[in-house]
C-alpha positions, 0 to 999 in steps of 0.5 A: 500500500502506497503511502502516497495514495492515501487521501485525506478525507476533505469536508464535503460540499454537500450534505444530505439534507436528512443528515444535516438536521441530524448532525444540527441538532434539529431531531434526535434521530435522522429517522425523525428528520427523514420523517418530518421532511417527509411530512412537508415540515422542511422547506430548502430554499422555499420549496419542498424537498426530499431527504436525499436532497443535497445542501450547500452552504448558503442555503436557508432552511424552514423547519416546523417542529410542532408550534415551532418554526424557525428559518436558518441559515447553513452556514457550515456542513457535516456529517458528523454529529457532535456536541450541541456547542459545535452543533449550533456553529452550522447555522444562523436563525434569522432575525425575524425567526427568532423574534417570532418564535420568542413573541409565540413563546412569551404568548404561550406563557401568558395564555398558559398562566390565565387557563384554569389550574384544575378540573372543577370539582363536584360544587363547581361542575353543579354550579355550572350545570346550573347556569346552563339549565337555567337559561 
């Protein structure tokens, strides 16, 4: 075997889109990621995809994951997953994303705090049954 030969593997161009999300942190598995692009939830470039689909750097993504959505930027590629703190050097939320997602979390909040805190108990399901029948 010639020493020579031997070739250092290069950092892709390109990358599967699947793989990508996976590496990036989006899903915990690439399973999942296969699924939700599947699913319609993935946009490349504003338009739709399939997981083999190749990305490049430069390219902007659309990713909803249940209420959530963001809109990132590529900005590195692997195929290696690694530490969350490497994991968020391959993209850039957009400005208007973040502050989106941010407001639609504050909301969730408030909503969330003015719900009822239990189920009514048997005074108060008679209390209501009450003000229903008595019209």
């Amino acid at each position: 075997m010639d020493v020579m030969n031997k070739s250092i593997p290069e950092v892709s161009r390109t990358t599967r889109v699947d793989v990508w999300l996976w590496v990036a942190r989006f899903f915990k598995t690439r399973s999942l990621a296969k699924q939700a692009i599947d699913g319609g939830h993935i946009d490349v470039n504003d338009a739709g995809c399939k997981p083999a689909r190749t990305i490049r750097a430069g390219d902007r993504l659309k990713i909803s994951r249940g209420e959530e959505r963001l809109e990132v930027e590529v900005l590195a590629l692997s195929e290696r997953r690694g530490p969350a703190s490497v994991a968020q050097t391959l993209y850039r939320e957009t400005e208007p994303s973040r502050l989106a997602r941010e407001a639609a979390r504050e909301l969730h909040r408030l909503v969330g705090a003015s719900g009822p805190q239990k189920r009514p108990d048997k005074q108060a399901r008679r209390d209501l049954r009450r003000l229903k029948h008595d019209r």
